[in-house]
N, C-alpha and C positions, 0 to 999 in steps of 0.2 A: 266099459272096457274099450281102448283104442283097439280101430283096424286091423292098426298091424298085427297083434298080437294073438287077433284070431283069425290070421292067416297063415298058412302053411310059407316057410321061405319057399318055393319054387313059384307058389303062386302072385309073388310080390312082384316079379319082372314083367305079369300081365296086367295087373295093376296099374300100374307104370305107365306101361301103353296105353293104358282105356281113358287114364286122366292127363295126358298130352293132347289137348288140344289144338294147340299151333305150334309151327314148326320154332325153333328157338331162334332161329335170325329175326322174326316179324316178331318173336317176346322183347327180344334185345333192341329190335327199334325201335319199339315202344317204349321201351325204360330210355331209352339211350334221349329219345325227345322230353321228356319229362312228363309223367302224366298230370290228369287233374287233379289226384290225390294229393301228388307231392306240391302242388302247383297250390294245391287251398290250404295243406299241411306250414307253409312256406310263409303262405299271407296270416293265416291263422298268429304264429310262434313271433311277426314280427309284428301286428296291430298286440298281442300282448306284453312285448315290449315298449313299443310304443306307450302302452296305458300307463304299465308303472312307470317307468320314465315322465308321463304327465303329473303321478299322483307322486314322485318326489320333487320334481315341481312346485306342486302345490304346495307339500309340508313343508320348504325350504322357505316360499314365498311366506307362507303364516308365520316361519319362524322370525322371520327378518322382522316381519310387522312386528308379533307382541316383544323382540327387543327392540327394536324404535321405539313402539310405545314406552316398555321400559326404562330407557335411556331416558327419555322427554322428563318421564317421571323425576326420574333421580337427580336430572338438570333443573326442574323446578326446585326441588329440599334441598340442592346445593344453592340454588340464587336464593332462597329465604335464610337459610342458614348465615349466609355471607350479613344480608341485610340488618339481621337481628338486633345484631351487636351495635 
């Protein structure tokens, strides 16, 4: 069961006070600078971009390859084809 619920409303505005900590300007400077969190949150979201963007890369580059190789293919049975005759 939460907290709140097994508190009395009058008791909740003590509550209140006992989990304030620091005043709200030195919270807000702190958010206002950016902390670590957001700061590794930030690196974290954009090396995972970064990955997939390398791993369509890659699938792009393979695809290109086996049609090359594909095309080579089909330009050899076209140059025999022509020969045959």
């Amino acid at each position: 069961m939460s907290l709140t619920r097994t508190l009395l409303p009058r008791q909740l505005p003590a509550l209140a006070s006992r989990t304030t900590a620091r005043p709200f300007s030195l919270a807000a400077r702190r958010m206002a600078e950016g902390d670590a969190f957001t700061k590794r949150e930030q690196a974290s979201e954009d090396y995972y971009v970064r990955q997939q963007e390398k791993d369509k890369l890659a699938k792009l580059k393979q695809k290109i390859a086996d049609s090359e190789a594909q095309l080579a293919k089909d330009r050899e049975e076209a140059e025999s084809m022509v020969k045959k005759p």
